[in-house]
Phi, psi and omega in degrees: 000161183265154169266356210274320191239031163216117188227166192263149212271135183218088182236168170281352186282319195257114173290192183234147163322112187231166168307298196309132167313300200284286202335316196270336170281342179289306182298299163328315184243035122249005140304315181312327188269004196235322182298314180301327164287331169299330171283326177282318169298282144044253172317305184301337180263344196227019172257103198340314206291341202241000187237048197234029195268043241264319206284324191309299225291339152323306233257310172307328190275343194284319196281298194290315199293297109015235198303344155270056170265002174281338177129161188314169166254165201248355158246014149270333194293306138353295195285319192292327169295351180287308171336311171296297190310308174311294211313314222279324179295306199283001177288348197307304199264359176219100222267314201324330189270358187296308192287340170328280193299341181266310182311308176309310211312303159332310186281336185294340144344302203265139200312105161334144213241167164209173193240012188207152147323300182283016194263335199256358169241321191271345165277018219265346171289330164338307190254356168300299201310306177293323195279314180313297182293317153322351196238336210255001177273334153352289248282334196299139194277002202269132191305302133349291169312310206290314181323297148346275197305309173286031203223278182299339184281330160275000219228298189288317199263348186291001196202013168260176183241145195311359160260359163266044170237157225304199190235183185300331193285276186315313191282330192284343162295326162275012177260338202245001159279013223257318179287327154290006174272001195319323195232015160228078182313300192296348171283332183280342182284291175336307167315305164312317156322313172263313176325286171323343152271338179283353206272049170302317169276139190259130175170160194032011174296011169271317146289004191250344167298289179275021139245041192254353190265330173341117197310128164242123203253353180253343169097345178326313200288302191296339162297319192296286212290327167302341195270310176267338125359277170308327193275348159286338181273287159007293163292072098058032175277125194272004182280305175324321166276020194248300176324318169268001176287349188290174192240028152268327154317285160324307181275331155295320184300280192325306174311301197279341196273310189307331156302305193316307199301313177296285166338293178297077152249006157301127175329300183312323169324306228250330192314280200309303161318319180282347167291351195242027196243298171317288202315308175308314157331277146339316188267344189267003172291324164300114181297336211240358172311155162236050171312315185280292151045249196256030143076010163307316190273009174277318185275017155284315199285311210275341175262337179307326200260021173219155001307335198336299192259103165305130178234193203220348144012107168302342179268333124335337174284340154231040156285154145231153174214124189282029192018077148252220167337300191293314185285347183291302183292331164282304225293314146354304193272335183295324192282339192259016169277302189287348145343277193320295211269006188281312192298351150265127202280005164259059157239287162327301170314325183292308169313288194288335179280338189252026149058038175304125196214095113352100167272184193291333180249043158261045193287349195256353161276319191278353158297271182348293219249332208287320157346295209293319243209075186260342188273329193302318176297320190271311169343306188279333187076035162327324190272257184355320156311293162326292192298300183307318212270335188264054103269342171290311182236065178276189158309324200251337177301142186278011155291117143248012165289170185049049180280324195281343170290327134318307141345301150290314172316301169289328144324293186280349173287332162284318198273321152346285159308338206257313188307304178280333130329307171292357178291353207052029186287145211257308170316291174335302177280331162295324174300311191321281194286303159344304176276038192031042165334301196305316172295303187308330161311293173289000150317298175307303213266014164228012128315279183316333175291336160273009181264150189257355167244011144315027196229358165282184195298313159290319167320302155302319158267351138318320177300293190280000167282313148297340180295300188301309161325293189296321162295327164310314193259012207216340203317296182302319218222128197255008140232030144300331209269291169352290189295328167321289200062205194273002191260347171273289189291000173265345154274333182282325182293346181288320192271342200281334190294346170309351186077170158271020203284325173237061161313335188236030170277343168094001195284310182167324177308030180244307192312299185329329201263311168310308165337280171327336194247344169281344188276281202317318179305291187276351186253323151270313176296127178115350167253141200250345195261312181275334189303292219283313150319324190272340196268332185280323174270034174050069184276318181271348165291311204317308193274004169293327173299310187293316182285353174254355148258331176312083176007141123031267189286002169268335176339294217299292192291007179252337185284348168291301217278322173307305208264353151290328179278011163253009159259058139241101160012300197260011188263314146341285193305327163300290193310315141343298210256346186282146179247149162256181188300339178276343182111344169298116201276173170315312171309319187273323188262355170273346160300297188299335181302301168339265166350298184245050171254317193280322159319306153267034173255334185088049194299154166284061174277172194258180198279346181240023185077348177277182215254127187243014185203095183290349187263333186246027242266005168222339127032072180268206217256331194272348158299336195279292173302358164295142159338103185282091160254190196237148167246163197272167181319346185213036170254162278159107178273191179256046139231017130267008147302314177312312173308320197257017178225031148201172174253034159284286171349288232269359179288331172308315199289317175307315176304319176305343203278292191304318188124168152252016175217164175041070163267110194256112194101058206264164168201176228281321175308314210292327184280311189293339151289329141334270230294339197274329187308285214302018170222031216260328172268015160267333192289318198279323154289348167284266174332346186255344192262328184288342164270348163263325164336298183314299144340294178261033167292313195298318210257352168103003193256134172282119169272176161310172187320263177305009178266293184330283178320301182282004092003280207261013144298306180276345153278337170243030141259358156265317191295294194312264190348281161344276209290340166277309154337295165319300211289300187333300179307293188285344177317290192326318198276321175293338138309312178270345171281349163312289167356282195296320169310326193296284156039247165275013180245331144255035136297328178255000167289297182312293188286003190284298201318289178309264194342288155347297198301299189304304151347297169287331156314318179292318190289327168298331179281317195265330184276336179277345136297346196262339194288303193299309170267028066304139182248009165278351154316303207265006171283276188344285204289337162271331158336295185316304183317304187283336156236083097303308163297344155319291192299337164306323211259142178290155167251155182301123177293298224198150205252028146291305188314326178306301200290318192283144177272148186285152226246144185260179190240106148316102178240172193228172170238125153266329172213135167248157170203164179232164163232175195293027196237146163275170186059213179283352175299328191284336192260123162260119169251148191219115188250166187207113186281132154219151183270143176225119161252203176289168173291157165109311139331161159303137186266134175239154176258148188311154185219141176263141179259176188281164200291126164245113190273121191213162189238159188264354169255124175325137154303000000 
């Protein structure tokens, strides 16, 4: 409850909460006698016996009335609607209880009181229940009375906060007094009036519609009622719209807006027609509305379409509109009207009767009908219209005043163009590129791409629109694709470098960036003259960079764009050479895509990737948990769904582009997901054949012998496949678990080594400490030495030997031969020696001795 309409009572009969005992027992027990007197009054009006008693019961009411003349208590507010309620049965027939009752009535006006703090929470169903019993004193006829009730009842809601008003029950009791008021206007405004603050709530708007045209000579009422209306629709209540969809409805809204319209030339005037112009709207958003009908909406079309279009039309022959603001804003809703009312094909027929010609500034109507209406559009020379007004107000126009207006302006002029381009009329679009659309476009969108304040919201989606155009119009035609050129792959290589980074900005860049790899798709790929440009200008890292930063949901489509550009030749080899920031080739990170695609599918793999169910070997658990139902012939079952809803097909397709083999930078998981790649279309033909079995187990059909048989060949040449699959993984796994023991035994080898070297290093150390710091070591260990060198040096045989000089020995190759061994092992040479000796000898003459032959090859 608000507290703003409760206040606490400070009289001398009710003392105030004081520190003192008697003071609190004293209150308690005349609150008690004044609760004992509210019952006694009660009793007295409603006691068979008391209750033909009219001057007592006059006399009793006078006295209570009397002491609430500050307002009611909030634990009294029970006893007083009973009260109200009596007094209300006896005014019919005894008018004496009439000031009495007008007297409460006054006072219920004014805030209720409470003596606790806690009275405004525990009394607060109290005053719902009484206010309630308040909308039900309606029913009494007396003009008086009713002032009353709309007096307090607007007086209590005029100062409570917007989450206390009333509930659907309460405003529809006063909505449905709305109709005994016929003949008491002023009371009837007043209503209206409170009504316009209860109408938070939905519920009775069908009577306040079809009395809102009743003569008002001040115009009040049809203002009040537009008012409450609108704030009911406003909630988005679909009851409320159902209720005015009606064609009794419908036609009072119709009565009253062609008065406003005809009539009306007061600001307030033209206001009010454009509110109830809003209301028409709101109600024409209902697919079950009856606009069309109740012929409402024809004489919408003849005013959305004038002056433009001269008619000769009698409801038109004596508008006038002086454009200012307010006709500026209908004319605004009559065009989103005919939007609205388009999505009914008896709307379109209406449209076409009434010779609908959309001017330049009905762009956002002419997006709507111009799809529909594609003869009507070239009829008009529409694409030409166009073009001219987005060369007036592009990037490049020398108009500068109204840049944002312009702006806007462009913006529904590309949304036009993007519409009628996506109908896919073939004609349309050939116009389109006769007038060199395709250039003009791309000019606009890399203007706007040098402007630095190009980057809102709007701007961007002029960006990806115009993109979506230029696919549109390149798809098809391979010399449109031409015509993109290098001036075209310069913009797409431009936007793709923006990256993904702000995809998730809200802004607009997630289209953008889709647009782009769709500019690609349809605009370059498939022309060998822009391809082989977009490949120089590393078009193809570019998107690799993208699918490897990108979400998710960006995969399918760059990887669609990837796998139409590798049936160019030169395109492998880029993709082949690209790296990413870790360092990671192409082979590898679309292998890890495989991978964690098969992951979210839940595929049955082993703890080491290999295929762990040879019957279900790409088969993942939630295809596996679908209904095995039978589908019909030109329906698409789900294991050819399955292709166009993950990216295994096209990560397959790619590989096929690339090879399956001297791939580079694989590692031991990466081969083993390789094998399942390179067989993934036999497992998915096995799989498309193990479902029409199935199927025609489900339909009751036998096939013949041989059909049967070769049925069930080809389900155990996928299973057999599979199970060769298998063994390949482990082989791939039992080599590299070789690899690796080889490996790590000379890992432990290096260290057995280091370790040794150190041992010894270490013994070489402590012995050379041990020599430097003692010297009877170091006496010992030169003992040793010198004899050792002794024992070392040769002694002589014969003490000739001493004296004669050693003789030197000459040798010659006689011969080379090789054998099959490399290095020096491979040469056999044969030599042949004689000795000379020193002067101071016998001079002998030399002699040759026999050849002594000896070879460089091991034994």
């Amino acid at each position: 409850m608000d507290s703003s309409r409760f206040v606490h009572r400070r009289k001398p009969d009710i003392p105030v909460f004081g520190p003192r005992a008697p003071d609190k027992k004293q209150h308690i027990q005349e609150v008690s006698v004044k609760s004992i007197e509210l019952s006694k009054v009660i009793r007295l009006l409603e006691d068979p016996l008391t209750v033909n008693l009219k001057e007592r019961h006059l006399f009793v009411l006078k006295k209570l009335l009397k002491r609430c003349q500050i307002g009611f208590l909030l634990k009294e507010l029970t006893g007083i609607a009973k009260i109200l309620n009596i007094c209300a049965e006896k005014v019919t027939d005894h008018p004496e209880y009439l000031p009495i009752f007008c007297e409460a009535l006054h006072i219920c006006r004014l805030p209720f009181l409470k003596e606790k703090s806690s009275d405004e929470l525990n009394y607060a169903q109290d005053v719902i229940e009484f206010l309630s019993h308040m909308g039900c004193l309606m029913r009494v006829s007396d003009a008086e009375v009713r002032q009353h009730i709309v007096e307090s009842v607007k007086s209590f809601y005029s100062s409570v906060a917007p989450k206390l008003l009333p509930d659907v029950t309460w405003l529809r009791l006063l909505l449905l007094s709305m109709a005994a008021l016929e003949n008491q206007p002023g009371i009837k405004l007043q209503l209206l009036q409170t009504l316009q603050i209860l109408s938070s709530s939905s519920g009775g708007a069908e009577t306040i519609c079809l009395h809102m045209n009743q003569p008002d000579p001040n115009g009040q009422v049809l203002f009040h009622s537009s008012e409450i209306l609108w704030n009911l629709l406003e909630r988005g209540s679909t009851e409320v719209t159902a209720q005015l969809s009606s064609m009794e409805c419908v036609i009072s809204l119709k009565e009253a807006f062609l008065h406003q319209l005809i009539n009306g030339f007061r600001h307030s005037d033209l206001q009010l027609r454009n509110d109830l112009l809003v209301i028409t709207t709101l109600i024409a958003g209902n697919p079950n509305s009856l606009l069309i009908e109740s012929l409402f909406a024809k004489q919408l079309v003849v005013y959305a379409t004038f002056p433009e279009l001269k008619s000769h039309n009698p409801l038109v022959s004596n508008l006038k509109l002086s454009y200012n603001n307010e006709d500026l804003k209908m004319k605004k809703m009559l065009l989103n009207l005919l939007v609205l009312m388009s999505k009914d094909l008896a709307a379109l027929q209406l449209y076409k009767e009434e010779r609908e010609e959309v001017q330049l500034q009905a762009l956002a109507t002419l997006c709507s009908l111009a799809p529909i209406m594609l003869e009507d559009y070239m009829s008009c020379q529409g694409n030409a219209v166009l073009l001219l007004l987005l060369d007036w107000c592009g990037p490049s126009s020398p108009v500068a005043e109204g840049r944002g207006r312009r702006k806007a302006q462009m913006r529904h002029c590309i949304r036009v163009l993007r519409s009628v381009t996506s109908s896919g009329e073939e004609s349309v679009n050939q116009d389109l590129c006769d007038q060199g659309t395709i250039n003009q476009l791309l000019g606009i969108l890399m203007q706007m791409e040098a402007s630095p304040d190009e980057d809102d919201l709007v701007s961007l989606e002029i960006k990806s629109d115009i993109q979506l155009i230029l696919s549109a119009l390149c798809e098809r035609d391979m010399h449109r694709k031409e015509l993109f050129g290098s001036e075209g792959v310069e913009m797409a290589v431009h936007f793709l470098k923006k990256g993904s980074d702000k995809f998730y900005s809200g802004l607009g860049h997630n289209k953008l960036i889709l647009s782009t790899v769709d500019c690609v798709w349809s605009c370059i790929v498939g022309c060998y003259t822009t391809e082989d440009y977009f490949l120089a200008k590393e078009g193809a890292s570019l998107l690799m960079d993208l699918l490897s930063s990108s979400p998710r949901c960006l995969h399918c489509n760059v990887l669609a764009s990837l796998l139409e550009l590798c049936d160019n030749p030169n395109a492998l080899s880029h993709i082949l050479s690209w790296r990413d920031s870790r360092g990671q080739t192409a082979p590898r990170f679309l292998l890890q895509l495989w991978m964690d695609e098969e992951e979210e599918l839940k595929v049955s793999r082993d703890q080491d990737g290999g295929i762990a169910d040879p019957q279900r070997p790409i088969l993942g658990v939630y295809q596996q948990e679908d209904p095995q139902l039978s589908f019909p012939a030109n329906v698409p079952s789900a294991a050819v769904l399955e292709l166009s809803e993950n990216l295994r097909s096209k990560v397959y397709s790619i590989f096929c582009k690339l090879g399956f083999h001297d791939l580079p930078g694989l590692s031991r998981k990466h081969y083993v997901a390789l094998s399942v790649v390179r067989r993934y279309l036999d497992f998915k033909v096995g799989e498309v054949w193990e479902e029409v079995s199935r199927e025609l187990g489900l339909d009751g059909v036998r096939p013949t012998t041989p059909d049967e048989e070769a049925l069930s060949a080809v389900c155990k040449i996928s299973e057999d496949t599979a199970r060769k699959v298998a063994a390949e993984q482990r082989s791939i796994l039992e080599l590299q678990e070789k690899e690796d023991i080889s490996e790590e035994q000379l890992m432990y080898t290096e260290i057995k080594s280091h370790w040794k070297q150190k041992e010894l290093t270490a013994k070489s150390w402590d012995s050379y400490v041990s020599r430097t710091s003692n010297y009877e070591i170091l006496k010992e260990v030169k003992a040793q030495r010198e004899e050792y060198i002794e024992s070392s040096r040769p002694k002589p045989e014969h003490e000739e030997a001493a004296v004669h000089p050693a003789e030197l020995i000459l040798g010659k190759v006689m011969s080379v031969e090789r054998t099959g061994s490399s290095g020096p092992a491979g040469v056999k040479l044969t030599l042949a020696r004689t000795s000379i000796k020193a002067s101071g000898q016998d001079q002998a003459a030399p002699t040759t001795q026999d050849p002594e032959y000896f070879s460089t090859v091991k034994d």
